[in-house]
N, C-alpha and C positions, 0 to 999 in steps of 0.2 A: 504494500500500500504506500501511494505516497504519501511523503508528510506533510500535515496539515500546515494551515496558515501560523504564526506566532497569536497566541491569545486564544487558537481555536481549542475544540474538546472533541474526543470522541463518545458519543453516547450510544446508547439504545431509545427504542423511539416512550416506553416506559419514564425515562428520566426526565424525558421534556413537555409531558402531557397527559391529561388524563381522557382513558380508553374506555367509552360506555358502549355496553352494547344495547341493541335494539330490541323493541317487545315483541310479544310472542300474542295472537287472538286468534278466532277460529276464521275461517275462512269467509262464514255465513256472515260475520258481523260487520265484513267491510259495506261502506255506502259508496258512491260516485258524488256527491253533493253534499254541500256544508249544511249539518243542522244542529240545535239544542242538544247540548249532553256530547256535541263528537269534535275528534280533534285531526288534523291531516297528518297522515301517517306518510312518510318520505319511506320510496324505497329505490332499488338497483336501477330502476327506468327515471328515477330524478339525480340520478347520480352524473349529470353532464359538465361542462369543464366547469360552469356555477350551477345551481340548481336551478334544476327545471321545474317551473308550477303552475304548468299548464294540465300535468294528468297525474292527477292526486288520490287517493282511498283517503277516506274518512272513518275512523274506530270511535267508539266508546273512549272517552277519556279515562274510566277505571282503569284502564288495560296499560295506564301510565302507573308503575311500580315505585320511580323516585324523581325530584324534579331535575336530575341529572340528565334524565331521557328527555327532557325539554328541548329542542332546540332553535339557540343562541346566535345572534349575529357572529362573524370568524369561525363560529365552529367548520371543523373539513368534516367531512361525512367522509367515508370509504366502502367500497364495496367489495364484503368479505364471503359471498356466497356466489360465484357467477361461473360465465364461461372460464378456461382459461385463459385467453388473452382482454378478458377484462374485470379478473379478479385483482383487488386493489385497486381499482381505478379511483382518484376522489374527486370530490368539488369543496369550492370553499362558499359558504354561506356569506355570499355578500347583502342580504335584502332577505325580508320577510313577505310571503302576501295570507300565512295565517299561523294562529300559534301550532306547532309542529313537534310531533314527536320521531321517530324513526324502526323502519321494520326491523326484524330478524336478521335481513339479509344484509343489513349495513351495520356501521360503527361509528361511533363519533369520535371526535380527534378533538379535546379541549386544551389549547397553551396554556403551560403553568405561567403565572405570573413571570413577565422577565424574558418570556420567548414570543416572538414575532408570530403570528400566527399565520400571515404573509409568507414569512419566511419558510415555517414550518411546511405550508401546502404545497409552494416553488418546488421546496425537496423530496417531497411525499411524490411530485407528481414528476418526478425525472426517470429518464429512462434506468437508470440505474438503479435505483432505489423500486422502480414497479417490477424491474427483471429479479431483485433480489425477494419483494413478496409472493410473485411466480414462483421463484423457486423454494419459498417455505411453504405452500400451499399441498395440501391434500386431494388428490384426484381421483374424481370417479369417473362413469363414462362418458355426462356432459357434465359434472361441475365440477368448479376449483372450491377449495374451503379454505380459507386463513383463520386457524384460531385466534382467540385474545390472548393466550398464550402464548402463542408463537407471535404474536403480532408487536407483543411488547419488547421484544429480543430484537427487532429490525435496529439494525444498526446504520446510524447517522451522522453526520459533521454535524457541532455547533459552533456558529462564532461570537463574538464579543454581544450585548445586545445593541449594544452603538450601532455595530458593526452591521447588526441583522438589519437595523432601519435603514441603513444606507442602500445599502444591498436591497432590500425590496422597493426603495425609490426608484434606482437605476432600473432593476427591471422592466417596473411598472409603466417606466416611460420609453425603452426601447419595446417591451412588447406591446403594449397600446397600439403603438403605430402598425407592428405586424399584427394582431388582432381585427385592427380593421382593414389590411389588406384580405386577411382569411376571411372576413364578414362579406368582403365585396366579391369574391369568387365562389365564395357559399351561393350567396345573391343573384349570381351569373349560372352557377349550376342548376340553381332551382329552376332560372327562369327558360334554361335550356331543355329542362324535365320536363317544363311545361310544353313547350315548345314543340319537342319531339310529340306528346300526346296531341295536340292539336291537329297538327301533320297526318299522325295516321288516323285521328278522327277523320280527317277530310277526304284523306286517302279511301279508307273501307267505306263510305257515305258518297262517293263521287266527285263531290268537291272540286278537290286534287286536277280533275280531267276535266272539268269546264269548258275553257278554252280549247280542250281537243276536240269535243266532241261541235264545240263551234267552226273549228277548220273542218272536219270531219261533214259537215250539212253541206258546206259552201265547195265541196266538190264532188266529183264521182267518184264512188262508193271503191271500185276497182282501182283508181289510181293513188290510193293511199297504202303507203307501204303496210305489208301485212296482212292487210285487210283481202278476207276471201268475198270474189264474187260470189260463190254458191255455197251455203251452207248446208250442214251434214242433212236438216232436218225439209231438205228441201227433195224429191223425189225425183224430177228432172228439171233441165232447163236453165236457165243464167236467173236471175234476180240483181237487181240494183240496191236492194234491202239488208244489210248487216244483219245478223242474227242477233233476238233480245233476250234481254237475261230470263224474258219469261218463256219463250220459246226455248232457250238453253236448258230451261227449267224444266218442261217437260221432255225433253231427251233424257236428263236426268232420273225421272220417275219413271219413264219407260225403263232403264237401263236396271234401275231398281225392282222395278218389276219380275225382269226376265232373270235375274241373279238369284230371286225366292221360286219362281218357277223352277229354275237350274237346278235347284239346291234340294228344292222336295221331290221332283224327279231321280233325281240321285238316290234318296233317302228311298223313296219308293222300291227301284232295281236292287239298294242292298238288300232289302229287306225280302228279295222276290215278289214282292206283290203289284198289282196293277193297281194304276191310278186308280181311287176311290172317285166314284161320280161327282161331281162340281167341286172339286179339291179346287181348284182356281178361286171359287167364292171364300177361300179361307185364309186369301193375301192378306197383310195386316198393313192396312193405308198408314203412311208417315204421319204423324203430327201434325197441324196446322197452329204456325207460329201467332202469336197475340200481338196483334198491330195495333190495336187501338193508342198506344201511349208513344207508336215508336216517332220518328222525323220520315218526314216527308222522302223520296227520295228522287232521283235525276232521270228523266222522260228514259226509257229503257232498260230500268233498272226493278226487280223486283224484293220482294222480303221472302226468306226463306226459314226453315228450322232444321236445325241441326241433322235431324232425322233425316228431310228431304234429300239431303246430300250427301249421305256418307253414313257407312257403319259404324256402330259405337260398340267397342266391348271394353271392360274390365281387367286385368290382368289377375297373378298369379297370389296369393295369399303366404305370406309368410306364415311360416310354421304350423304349414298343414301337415293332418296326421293320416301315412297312409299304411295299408298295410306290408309289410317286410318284403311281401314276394313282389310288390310294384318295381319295376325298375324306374328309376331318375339317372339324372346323370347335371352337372354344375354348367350353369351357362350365365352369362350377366344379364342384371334386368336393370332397370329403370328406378330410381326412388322419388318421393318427392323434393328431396334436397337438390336430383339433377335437372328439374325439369319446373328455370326459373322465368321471368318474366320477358318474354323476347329472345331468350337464349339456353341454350344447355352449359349447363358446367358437369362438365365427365372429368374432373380432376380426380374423384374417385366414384370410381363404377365397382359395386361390390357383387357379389355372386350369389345365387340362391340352385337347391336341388331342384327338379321341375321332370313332368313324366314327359315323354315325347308325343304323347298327345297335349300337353299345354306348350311345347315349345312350337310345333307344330302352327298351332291357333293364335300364338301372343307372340310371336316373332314380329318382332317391327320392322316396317317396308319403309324404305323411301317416298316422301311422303304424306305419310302419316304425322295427324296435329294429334299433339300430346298435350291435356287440364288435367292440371291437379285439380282430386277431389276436395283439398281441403287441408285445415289443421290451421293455424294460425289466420287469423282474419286477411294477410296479406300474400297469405298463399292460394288464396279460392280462384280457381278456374285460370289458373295464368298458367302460361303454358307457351311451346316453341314447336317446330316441326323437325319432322325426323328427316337425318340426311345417311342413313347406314354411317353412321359414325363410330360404330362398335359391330363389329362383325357377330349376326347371331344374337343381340340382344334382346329380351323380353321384358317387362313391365310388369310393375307392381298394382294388386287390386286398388292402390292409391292412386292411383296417375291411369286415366281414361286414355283412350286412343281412338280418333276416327279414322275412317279410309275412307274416301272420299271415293265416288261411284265414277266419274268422269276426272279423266286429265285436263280436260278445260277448265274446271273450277281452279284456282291458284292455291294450295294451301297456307301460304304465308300472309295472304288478306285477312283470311279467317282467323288466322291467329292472332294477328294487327288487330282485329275486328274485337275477340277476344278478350286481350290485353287492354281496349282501352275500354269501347262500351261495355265489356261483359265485365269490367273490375267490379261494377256500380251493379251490374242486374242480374250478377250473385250473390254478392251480398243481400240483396234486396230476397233473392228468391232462397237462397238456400237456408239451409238449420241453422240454427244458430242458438251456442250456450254465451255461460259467461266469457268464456276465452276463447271459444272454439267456434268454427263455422264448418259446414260442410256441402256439399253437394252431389246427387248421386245422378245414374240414368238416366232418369225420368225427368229431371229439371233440364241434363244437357243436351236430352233429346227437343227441346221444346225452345230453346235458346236460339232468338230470331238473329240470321245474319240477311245481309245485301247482297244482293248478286247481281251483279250488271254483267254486258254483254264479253263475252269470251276478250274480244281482241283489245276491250277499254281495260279488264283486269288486266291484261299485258303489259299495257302503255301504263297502266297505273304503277304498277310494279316498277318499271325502270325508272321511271320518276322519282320513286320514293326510293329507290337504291342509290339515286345520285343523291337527294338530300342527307339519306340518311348517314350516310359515306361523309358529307360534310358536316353535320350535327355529329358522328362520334369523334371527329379531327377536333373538334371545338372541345366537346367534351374531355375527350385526354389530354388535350390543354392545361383547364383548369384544373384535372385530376394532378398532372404532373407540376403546376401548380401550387396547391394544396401541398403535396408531399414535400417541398422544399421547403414552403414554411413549415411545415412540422419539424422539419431535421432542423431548419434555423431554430425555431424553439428550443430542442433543444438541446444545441449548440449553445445558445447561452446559459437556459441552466446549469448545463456541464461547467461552464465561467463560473456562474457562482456561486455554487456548490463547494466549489474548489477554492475559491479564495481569491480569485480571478477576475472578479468583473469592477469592486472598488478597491484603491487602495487601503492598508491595515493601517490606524491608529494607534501606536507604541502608549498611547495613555488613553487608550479604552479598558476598563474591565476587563479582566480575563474571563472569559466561559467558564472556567472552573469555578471561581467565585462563586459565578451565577447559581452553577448545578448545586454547591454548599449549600445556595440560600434558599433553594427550590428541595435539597435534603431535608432540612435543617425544618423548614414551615413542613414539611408533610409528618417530619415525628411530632410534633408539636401538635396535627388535628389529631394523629392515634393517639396523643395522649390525652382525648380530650376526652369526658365521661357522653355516653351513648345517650343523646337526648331521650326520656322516656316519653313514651307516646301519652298523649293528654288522656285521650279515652280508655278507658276502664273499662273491666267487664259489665260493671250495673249500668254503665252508658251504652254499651255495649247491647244489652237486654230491654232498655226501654226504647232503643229505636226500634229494635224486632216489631216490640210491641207496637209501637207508633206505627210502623208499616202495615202490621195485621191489621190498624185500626182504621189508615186509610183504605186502604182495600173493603175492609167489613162496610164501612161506611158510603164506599161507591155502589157497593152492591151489584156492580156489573165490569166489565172491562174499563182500564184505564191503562192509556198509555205512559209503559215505564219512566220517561223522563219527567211526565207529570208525576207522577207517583213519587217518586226521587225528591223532585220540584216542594210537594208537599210533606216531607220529610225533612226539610229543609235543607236539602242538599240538589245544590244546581251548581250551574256554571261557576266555577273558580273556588271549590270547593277544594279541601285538603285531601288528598290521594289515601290517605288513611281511613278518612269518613266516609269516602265513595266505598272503597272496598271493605269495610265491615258491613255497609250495607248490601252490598251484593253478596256476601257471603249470607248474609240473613233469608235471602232473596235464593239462595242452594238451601239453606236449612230447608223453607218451607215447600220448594219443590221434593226434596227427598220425602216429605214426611207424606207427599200428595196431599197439598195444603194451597196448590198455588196451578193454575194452571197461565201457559204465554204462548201464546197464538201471535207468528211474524203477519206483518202485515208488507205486499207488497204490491209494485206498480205493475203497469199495463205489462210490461217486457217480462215483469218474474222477479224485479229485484228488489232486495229487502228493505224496505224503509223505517222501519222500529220498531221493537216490539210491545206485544201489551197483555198486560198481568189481571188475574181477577182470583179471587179468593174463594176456596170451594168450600172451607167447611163453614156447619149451620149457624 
């Protein structure tokens, strides 16, 4: 190690702050909105470079144990339950917008008197110091865990405290300035997300071809490159008429047609038997897509559903159980992790056993559009197309797959189409719990796309292949961008971490001093006698009582926070007093004395609960 500055110390992150960790409540008692009786509970999703308090849980303020759990302007929060590359990550509490406690999954970082808090986060949050809580962390298959144990052992530099305010000025005013360059390419990135969405809204909606389809009128039909005088669905003879997406459309359902006749035919011969009489009246007609709410669309262009165009099946079921004489054999399939919004990421393609009747049937063709069914609200129905990118691949019963009945439909519109309208009208259509969403068959058979005429899907496509081609040039820009300011970040924290960024003052305080006086006050609180709690047992027993009496007295349902309310225990109440009262509040349920019925909204979620007293 090198040696520190003159006046510096070496600590552990123990010596220079005190480490709280976060509450513990059941799952049900979280709210989404502020109310009477609850307090916002900070966890690993508000854990950004400052805190984020845009998407907050609200608990029961009981569930607050000491007013340590409070938190504090300067306090850092850290995040000790996450992935591994963003386990320890912290923020520092610059701003409050409510009083705040902190989950499970984080920790708070309180500066002992004497230590910059500034300072402290600067170092908390360097590459060096996040590599070193990485590597005392605990792993399982997706989480990291940093005990408070291990947590307190992080070893740190401290310097003078002169020295710490110097040092956190100097930064604050070199990185300000890159702060707001990183704010202005954030700003640029979004507005190019946007951008791109726009695009291929326009794109799968017609938009996009406007202008073509205006040179396209203003000449013969034959002398535009590409464009056939005679389409398939024409019997003999020249035509001057381009084929329309609703004419395409029913080529399509012809083709559809004769692929179920194919197929029951077949079934019929294994089976030796002859067609059964009007077996034809047993076709199963496609869906008809729900147009009443969609947009208008471009003179030749029609709405379709998913069905109408293309097969849907399912894939393969992880850890099915079959019997021992079944042969399988390992082939790769599909997850939902590879199959992201506009693209494949096959960085790891993992392997599953499969009978050669499913590799047979789920083998993916070139082609083929691949929707997730689901799991995370921002994974529904996004999805890419398959280009044989994995020799042999199959797919997971998670990840859908159509085959489209005609080569003239484009499957990369679909997906575009997808991707932007279908984010909005799966969410809209599919399951949906508290965390989770989903979507099966039968919604994505029914999921309306546009279909315009064969040769405008073409011209569309190269269109949007040259934009797109310039929108991710732009994009890796700012990506590459971003990555430099983050090395310049930190680059300078490495300065002043190290001793590096202001010059030492020979008549500042030594850090060692400091850690004495930061020793010295902590034997000083253990030696202090253990405040006793005011409330008493006989205090203790006439609130019971007082609670049985509100209740007895309601004679019907009341909700908890009134009840409380009338106990005289409300807002900003002493954490002591709330919890013997809910401890009161378990006696009488134990004894079946108490009965509490959640009350919840339209969606299913809990909004408070409410108590009524059973016996006579």
């Amino acid at each position: 190690m090198s040696e520190l500055p003159s006046g510096w110390a070496e600590v552990v992150l123990d010596d220079v702050c005190e480490i709280v960790r976060g509450i513990t409540f059941p799952t049900a008692e979280k709210r989404f909105e502020p109310g009477s009786g609850l307090i916002a509970c900070l966890r690993t999703a508000n854990v950004q470079t400052t805190v984020e308090w845009d998407d907050l849980w609200f608990v029961p303020r009981w569930y607050v144990k000491n007013e340590a759990q409070l938190v504090l302007l300067d306090d850092i929060l850290i995040s000790t339950a996450n992935s591994y590359e963003l386990v320890g990550k912290v923020s520092r509490v610059t701003h409050t917008r409510f009083d705040s406690t902190l989950g499970a999954f984080i920790s708070l970082l309180r500066a002992h008197k004497g230590v910059d808090a500034g300072f402290l986060y600067y170092q908390m949050s360097s590459d060096s110091v996040q590599r070193s809580i990485r590597e005392m962390s605990s792993n399982t298959t997706n989480i990291s865990n940093v005990s408070g144990a291990k947590l307190k052992t992080l070893g740190l530099h401290i310097p003078p405290a002169a020295e710490q305010t110097r040092i956190v000025a100097k930064l604050e005013e070199l990185l300000s300035d890159l702060d707001a360059g990183v704010a202005e390419l954030k700003a640029a990135q979004k507005k190019l997300a946007q951008y791109r969405q726009s695009l291929l809204k326009a794109a799968v909606e017609g938009a996009l071809t406007a202008d073509w389809r205006t040179v396209r009128k203003a000449v013969r039909p034959e002398l535009v490159e590409g464009l056939p005088s005679v389409h398939p669905s024409t019997s003999s003879g020249r035509t001057d008429e381009p084929e329309t997406g609703a004419q395409l459309l029913a080529r399509i359902l012809t083709e559809r047609r004769a692929r179920w006749e194919a197929k029951q035919l077949a079934r019929f011969q294994q089976q030796g038997k002859a067609p059964p009489k009007d077996w034809q009246t047993k076709y199963p007609e496609p869906v008809q897509p729900d147009t009443s709410d969609l947009p208008e669309l471009p003179e030749g262009w029609v709405w379709a559903s998913l069905d109408m165009l293309g097969e849907i099946a399912s894939g393969v079921a992880k850890g099915t159980k079959r019997d021992d004489a079944v042969e399988v054999r390992e082939v790769p399939y599909l997850r939902v992790a590879n199959v992201q919004r506009g693209f494949l990421d096959l960085s790891e393609v993992k392997t599953i056993l499969a009978t050669e009747r499913d590799i047979a049937e789920l083998t993916l063709q070139a082609g083929d559009i691949l929707f997730n069914e689901g799991g995370d609200r921002d994974k529904l129905g996004r999805g890419w197309v398959w280009r044989n990118e994995v020799e042999s691949c199959i797919h997971q019963n998670h990840v859908f797959r159509m085959r489209l009945y005609l080569p003239e439909v484009l499957p990369e519109l679909i997906s575009h189409h997808g991707n932007t309208f279908g984010k909005t009208w799966f969410q809209s259509a599919g399951k949906q719990t508290t965390n989770l969403a989903s979507i099966n068959m039968t919604m994505l058979r029914v999921f309306p796309v546009p279909l315009g005429p064969a040769d405008e899907q073409r011209e569309l496509l190269n269109q949007l292949d040259v934009q797109i081609e310039q929108l991710d040039r732009q994009e890796n820009a700012v990506e590459h961008a971003l990555k430099q300011s983050t090395a310049q970040r930190q680059n300078i924290l490495r300065a002043a971490i190290a001793g590096q960024l202001v010059p030492q003052d020979p008549n500042d305080e030594p850090a060692s001093v400091l850690l004495e006086r930061i020793r010295a006050e902590r034997v000083e609180r253990e030696k202090m006698p253990k405040i006793r709690k005011i409330r008493q047992k006989k205090e203790a027993a006439a609130m019971a009582s007082k609670l049985r009496d509100v209740l007895a007295e309601a004679g019907d349902w009341v909700p908890a926070q009134e009840a409380f309310r009338r106990c005289g225990v409300a807002d900003g109440a002493q954490t002591e007093r709330i919890e013997e009262l809910y401890a009161e509040l378990r006696k009488l349920d134990k004894s079946d004395l108490l009965a509490v019925e959640a009350i919840t909204d339209e969606q299913g979620r809990k909004l408070y609960d409410r108590l009524k007293l059973l016996e006579g």
